[in-house]
C-alpha positions as CSV (number, residue, x, y, z in Angstrom):
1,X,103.2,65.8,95.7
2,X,105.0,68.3,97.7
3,X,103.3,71.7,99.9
4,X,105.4,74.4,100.2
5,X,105.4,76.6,103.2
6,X,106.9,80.3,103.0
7,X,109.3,79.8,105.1
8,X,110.1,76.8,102.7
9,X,110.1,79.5,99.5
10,X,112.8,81.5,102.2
11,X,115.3,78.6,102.7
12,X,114.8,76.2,100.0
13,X,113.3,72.7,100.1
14,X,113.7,69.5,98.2
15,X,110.9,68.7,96.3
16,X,110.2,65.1,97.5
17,X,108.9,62.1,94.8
18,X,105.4,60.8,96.7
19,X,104.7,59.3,93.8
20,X,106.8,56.1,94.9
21,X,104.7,55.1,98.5
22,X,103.3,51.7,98.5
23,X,100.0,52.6,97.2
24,X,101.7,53.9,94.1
25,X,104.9,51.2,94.0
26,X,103.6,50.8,90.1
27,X,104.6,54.9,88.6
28,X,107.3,56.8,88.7
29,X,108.1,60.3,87.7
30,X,110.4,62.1,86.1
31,X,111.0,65.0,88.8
32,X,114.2,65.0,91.1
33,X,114.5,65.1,94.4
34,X,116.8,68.2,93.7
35,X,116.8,71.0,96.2
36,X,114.9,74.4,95.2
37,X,117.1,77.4,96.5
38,X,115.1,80.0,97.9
39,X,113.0,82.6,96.5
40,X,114.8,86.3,95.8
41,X,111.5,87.4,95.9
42,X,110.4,85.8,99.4
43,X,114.1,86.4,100.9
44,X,113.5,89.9,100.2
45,X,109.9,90.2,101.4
46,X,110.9,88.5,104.8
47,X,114.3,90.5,105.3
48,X,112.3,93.8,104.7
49,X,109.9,92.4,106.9
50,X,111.9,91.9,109.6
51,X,114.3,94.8,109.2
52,X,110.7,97.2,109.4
53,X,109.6,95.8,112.6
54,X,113.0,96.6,113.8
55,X,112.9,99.8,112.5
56,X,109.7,100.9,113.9
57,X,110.7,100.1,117.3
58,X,113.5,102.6,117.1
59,X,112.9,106.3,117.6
60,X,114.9,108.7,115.3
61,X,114.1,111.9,112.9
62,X,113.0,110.0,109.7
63,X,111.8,106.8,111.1
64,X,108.4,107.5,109.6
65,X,109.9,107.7,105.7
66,X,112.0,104.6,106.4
67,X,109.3,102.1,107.8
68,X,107.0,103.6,104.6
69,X,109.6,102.7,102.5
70,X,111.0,99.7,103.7
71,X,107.2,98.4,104.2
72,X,105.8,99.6,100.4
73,X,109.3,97.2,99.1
74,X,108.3,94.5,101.0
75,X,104.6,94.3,99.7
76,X,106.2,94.7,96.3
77,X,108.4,92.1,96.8
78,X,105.4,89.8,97.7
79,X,103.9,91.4,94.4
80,X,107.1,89.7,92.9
81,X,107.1,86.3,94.1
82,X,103.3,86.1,93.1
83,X,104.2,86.7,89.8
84,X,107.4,84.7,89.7
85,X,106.0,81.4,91.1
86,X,103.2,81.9,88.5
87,X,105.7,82.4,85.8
88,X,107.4,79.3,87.1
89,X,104.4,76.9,86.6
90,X,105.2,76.7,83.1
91,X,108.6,74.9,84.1
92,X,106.6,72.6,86.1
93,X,103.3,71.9,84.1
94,X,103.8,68.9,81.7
95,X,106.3,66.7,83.5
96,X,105.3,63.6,82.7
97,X,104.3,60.7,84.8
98,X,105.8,57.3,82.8
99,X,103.2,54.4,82.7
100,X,104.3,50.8,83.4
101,X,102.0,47.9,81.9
102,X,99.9,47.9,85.3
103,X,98.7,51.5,84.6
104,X,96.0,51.6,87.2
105,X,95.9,56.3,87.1
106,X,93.3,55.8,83.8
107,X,95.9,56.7,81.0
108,X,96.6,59.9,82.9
109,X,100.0,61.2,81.1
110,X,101.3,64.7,83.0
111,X,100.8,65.9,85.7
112,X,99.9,69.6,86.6
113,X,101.5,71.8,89.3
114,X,99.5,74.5,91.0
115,X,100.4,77.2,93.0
116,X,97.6,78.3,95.6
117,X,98.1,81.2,97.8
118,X,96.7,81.2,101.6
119,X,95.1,83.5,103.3
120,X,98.1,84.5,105.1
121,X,99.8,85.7,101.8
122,X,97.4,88.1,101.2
123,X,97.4,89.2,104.8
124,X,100.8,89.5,104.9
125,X,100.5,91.9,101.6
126,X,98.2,93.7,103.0
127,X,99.7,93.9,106.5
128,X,102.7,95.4,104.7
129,X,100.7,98.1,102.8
130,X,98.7,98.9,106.1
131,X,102.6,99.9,107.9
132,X,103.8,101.8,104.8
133,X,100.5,103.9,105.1
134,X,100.6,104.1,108.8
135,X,104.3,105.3,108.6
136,X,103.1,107.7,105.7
137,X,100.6,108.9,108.3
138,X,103.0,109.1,111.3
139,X,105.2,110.8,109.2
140,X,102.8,113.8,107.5
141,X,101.2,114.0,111.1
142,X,104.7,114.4,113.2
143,X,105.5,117.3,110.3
144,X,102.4,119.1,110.5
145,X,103.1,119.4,114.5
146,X,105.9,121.3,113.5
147,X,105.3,123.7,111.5
């Protein structure tokens, strides 16, 4: 029925019926077009995101703690929406699909919502865990050449 991108779970989207094309004229469904605001979780993980980048191109005293901090809350908050979409599925699982006479789909009655993560999920989570432990690193290294 409907992909979501992230930048979709970000701004929102409007989850569009499909179900009513021409090759499918004889269903309907009982979902909305209503529009989904976006994701705490995935406005979090992309303002985090973007506010580390900036941070690690600036130069002052604790930069190093910042960026380890503001990178570690990111990657959690992509630990969040994870769980939260899954959590979510239970809202979506079930809705039902009503049959007309001409029920050419077999008898099948619900239909059921999935929610795969790409590859670039987990290499977002990971790039966010890589920069908190970089900016650990920076940091333990820049106070070692001081004392």
């Amino acid at each position: 029925m409907y992909e979501a991108k992230g930048i979709d779970l970000v701004t929102g989207f409007t989850v569009k019926d499909n179900m009513h094309s021409k090759d499918f004229d004889e269903t309907s469904i009982d979902i909305k077009n209503e529009r989904q605001q976006g994701n705490s979780f995935a406005i979090a993980a992309f303002a985090l995101g973007i506010l580390g980048l900036v941070l690690s191109l600036l130069n002052f005293k604790s930069q190093p703690v910042v960026c380890m901090i503001t990178g570690a809350l990111a990657a959690f908050a992509l630990i969040g929406l994870l769980i939260d979409l899954n959590s979510d599925l239970k809202k979506w699982n079930g809705a039902s699909i009503k049959k007309t006479d001409n029920d050419f789909l077999g008898g099948l009655a619900n239909i059921k919502v999935s929610v795969d993560f790409t590859a670039w999920f987990y290499l977002s989570l990971v790039s966010f865990l890589a920069a908190a432990y970089f900016a650990y690193q920076k940091g333990s290294l820049s106070s070692k050449q001081k004392i």
